[in-house]
N, C-alpha and C positions, 0 to 999 in steps of 0.2 A: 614395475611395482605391482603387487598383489593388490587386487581390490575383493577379494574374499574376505567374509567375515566382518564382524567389528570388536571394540573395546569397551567397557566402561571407563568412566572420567568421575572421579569424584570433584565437586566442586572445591574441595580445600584446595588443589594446588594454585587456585586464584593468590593462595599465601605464599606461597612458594617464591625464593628469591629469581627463580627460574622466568616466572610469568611476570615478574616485577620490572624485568629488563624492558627497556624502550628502547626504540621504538617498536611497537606490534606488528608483527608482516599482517596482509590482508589474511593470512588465514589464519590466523593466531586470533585476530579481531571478528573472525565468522563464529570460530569456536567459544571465543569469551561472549558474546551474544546468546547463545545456546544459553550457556553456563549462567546468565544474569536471569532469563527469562523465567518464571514462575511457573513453577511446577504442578499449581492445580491453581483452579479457579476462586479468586477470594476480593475482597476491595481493600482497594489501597486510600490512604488520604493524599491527595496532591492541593495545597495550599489550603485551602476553606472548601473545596470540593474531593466528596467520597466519590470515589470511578471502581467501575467493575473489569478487573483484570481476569482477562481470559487465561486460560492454559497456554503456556508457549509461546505468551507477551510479556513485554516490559514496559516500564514509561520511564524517559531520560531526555536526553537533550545532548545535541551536536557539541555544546560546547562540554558536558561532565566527557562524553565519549574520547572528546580530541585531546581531554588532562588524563584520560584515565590508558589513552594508547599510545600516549608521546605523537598525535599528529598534529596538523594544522584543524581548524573545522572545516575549510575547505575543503580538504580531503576526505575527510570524514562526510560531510554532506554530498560528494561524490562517490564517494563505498557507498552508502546506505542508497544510492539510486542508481546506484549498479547491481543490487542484490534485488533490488525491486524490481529491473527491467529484467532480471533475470528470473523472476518469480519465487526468490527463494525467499523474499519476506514481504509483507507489506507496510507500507507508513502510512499514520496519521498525523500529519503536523501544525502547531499554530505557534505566536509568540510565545509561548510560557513551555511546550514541551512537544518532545517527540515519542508516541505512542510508537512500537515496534512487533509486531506477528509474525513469529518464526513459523514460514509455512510448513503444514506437513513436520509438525515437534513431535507428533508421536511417532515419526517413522524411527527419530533417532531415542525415543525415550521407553518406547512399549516393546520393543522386541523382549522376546520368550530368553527368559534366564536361563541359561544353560549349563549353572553350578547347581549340582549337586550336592545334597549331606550326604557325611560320612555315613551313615545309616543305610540311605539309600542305593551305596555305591556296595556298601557289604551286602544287602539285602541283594542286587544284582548277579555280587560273584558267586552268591550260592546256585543261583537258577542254574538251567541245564545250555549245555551249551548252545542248542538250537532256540530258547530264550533269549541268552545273551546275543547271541544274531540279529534275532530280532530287534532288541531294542538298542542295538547300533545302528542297526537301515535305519529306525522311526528319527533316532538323534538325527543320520546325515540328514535325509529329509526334511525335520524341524529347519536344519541351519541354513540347508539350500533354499526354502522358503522365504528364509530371514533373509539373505543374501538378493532373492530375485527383490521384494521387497524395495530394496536399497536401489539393487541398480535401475530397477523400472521408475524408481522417483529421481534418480541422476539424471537417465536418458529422456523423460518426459519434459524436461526443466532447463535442461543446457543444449539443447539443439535445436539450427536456428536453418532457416532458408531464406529464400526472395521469392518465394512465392505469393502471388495479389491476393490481398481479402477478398472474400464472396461481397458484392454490394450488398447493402442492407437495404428492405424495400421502405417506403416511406408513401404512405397512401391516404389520406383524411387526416382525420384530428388523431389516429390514433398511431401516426407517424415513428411519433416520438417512443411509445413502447418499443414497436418492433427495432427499433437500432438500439434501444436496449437492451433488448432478448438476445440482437445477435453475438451477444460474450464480448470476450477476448479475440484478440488474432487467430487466427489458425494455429496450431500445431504446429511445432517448429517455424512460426513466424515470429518476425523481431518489429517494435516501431519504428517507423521513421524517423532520422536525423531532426526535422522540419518538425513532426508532433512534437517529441521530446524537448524541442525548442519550445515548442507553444506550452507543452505541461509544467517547463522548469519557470515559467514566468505567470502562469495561473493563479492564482491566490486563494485555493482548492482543491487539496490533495485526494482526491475519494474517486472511488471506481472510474477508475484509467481506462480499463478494458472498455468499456462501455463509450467512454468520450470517446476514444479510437474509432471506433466503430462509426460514430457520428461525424467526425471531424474527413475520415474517406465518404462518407456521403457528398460531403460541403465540396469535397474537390472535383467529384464527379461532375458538380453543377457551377463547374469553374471558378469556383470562389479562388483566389490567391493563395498561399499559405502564409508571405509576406503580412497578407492583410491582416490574418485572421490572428496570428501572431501578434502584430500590434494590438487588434483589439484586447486579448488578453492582455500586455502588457497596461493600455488603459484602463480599463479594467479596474488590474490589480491597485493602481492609484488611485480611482475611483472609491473603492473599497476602505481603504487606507485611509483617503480623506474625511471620510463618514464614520471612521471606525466602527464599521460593520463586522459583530462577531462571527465566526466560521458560519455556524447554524443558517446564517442571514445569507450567506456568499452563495449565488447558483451552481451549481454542480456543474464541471464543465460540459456534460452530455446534455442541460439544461440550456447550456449559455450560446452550444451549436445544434440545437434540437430545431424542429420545422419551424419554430416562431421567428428562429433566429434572430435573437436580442447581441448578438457581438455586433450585428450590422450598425446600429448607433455605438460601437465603441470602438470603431474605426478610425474614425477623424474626428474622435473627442477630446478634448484638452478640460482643464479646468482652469478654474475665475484666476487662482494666484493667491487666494485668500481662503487657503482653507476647505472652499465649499465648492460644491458643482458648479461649472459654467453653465448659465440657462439654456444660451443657445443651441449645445450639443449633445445637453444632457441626456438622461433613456426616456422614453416618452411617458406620461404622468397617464396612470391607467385609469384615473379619477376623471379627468377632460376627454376621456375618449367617449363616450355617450352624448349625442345633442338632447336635448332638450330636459337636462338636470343641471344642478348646479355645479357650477367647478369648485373645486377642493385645489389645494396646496397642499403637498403629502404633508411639509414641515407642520404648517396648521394645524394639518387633522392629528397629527401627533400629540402634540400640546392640546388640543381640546380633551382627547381620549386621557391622555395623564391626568388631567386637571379633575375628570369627572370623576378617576378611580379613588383620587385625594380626597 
């Protein structure tokens, strides 16, 4: 099959009895992603909150996705984090919705139009023939451009190896940047089975690359993967029980950064009622100075409301 060249798509045949048909192959479902995503930068209303939609995103949700391609949501919650570990979008997600970043939309949106007016094309046949040469080379050239284009964002994106991450260094207080700076994987590297486990149970979707990069530090220093896994699964309960909004949730490059805060979320459980178990809970930053007084975070919550009142 030819991979030269491309096409326009006009978004109408979303009408079409064509595109109506269910159930969507996965590639049917990459391309109507394209096609829903917003074409320039503007805000949308979602609920009682104005949000600012980028270029080459959407906001939707696993379940409009799974009525609108004839699948399960399951499936669908497994496409969309398959096109993420593939890099060709990124997620933000929380109860109420799924924010969607077509990576790299202007590679498929900005290429050099290549239709001419009739004007244009008569204005050409007049030139001289060593003219018209010319601006056939400049055309094939323009196309091969477009072309490399494409494929260098294909082959940049879809190939994968086993080769080991560079360790990230981690030295004083300022630890936690440098395994932030060190990105993503390598180039043509893929996650592990084990992280992907720990990301799908996290309760914070936000720069992956960067937890990666933290989480092969933790194993360097023989942490478990088993463990550190569970911690996130606690965690995400933890979280849940407090009903802590996103904003509130630590990043998981945070949650495996030098301080290492997953360590109390290890062999945490909670009370059974609702609320943290004392015993296991993460330690109160308020009692950790001798010679002040100790605070109840709960407390000092209700004091601070009470005084804005």
């Amino acid at each position: 099959m030819s991979q030269q060249g491309w096409i326009s798509l006009y978004r109408k045949i979303q009408d079409s009895w064509l595109w109506e048909d269910k159930p969507f192959s996965k590639g049917q479902a990459w391309i109507d992603l394209i096609l829903l995503a917003s074409h320039e930068e503007k805000k949308v209303l979602v609920g009682n909150e104005l949000i600012k939609l980028e270029r080459g995103s959407l906001i939707t949700s696993e379940t409009k996705l799974a009525e609108r391609w004839g699948w399960s949501r399951k499936k669908v919650h497994d496409f969309l984090k398959l096109l993420e570990c593939e890099q060709t979008i990124t997620l933000e997600t929380n109860n109420k919705r799924t924010a969607i970043n077509i990576v790299n939309y202007s590679v498929y949106q900005d290429l050099r139009n290549s239709k001419r007016t009739a004007k244009e094309q008569q204005k050409s046949s007049e030139g001289t023939a060593k003219e018209q040469q010319k601006n056939t080379n400049n055309n094939v050239n323009n196309d091969n451009n477009d072309n490399k284009k494409i494929n260098n964002y294909i082959n940049n994106t879809c190939v994968h190896d086993d080769s080991p991450a560079e360790k990230s260094p981690e030295v004083g207080d300022g630890a936690q940047d440098d395994e932030a700076k060190a990105g993503s994987p390598g180039k043509g590297e893929t996650y592990t089975q084990e992280f992907e486990t720990f990301w799908s149970h996290y309760p914070r979707h936000k720069e992956k690359k960067k937890a990666y990069r933290v989480w092969q530090t933790r194993l360097k220093e023989k942490y478990k993967p088993e463990d550190i896994i569970k911690a996130a699964i606690n965690y995400a309960e933890y979280c849940k029980l407090n009903n802590l909004e996103e904003r509130y949730i630590k990043l998981a490059a945070t949650f495996l950064g030098p301080d290492k805060p997953f360590e109390e979320f290890i062999n945490w459980q909670n009370s059974g009622s609702g609320a943290v178990a004392k015993v296991n809970a993460p330690r109160n930053y308020f009692n950790s100075y001798g010679g002040q007084r100790k605070y109840d975070i709960k407390e000092l919550e209700k004091m601070l409301l009470s005084r804005r009142g």
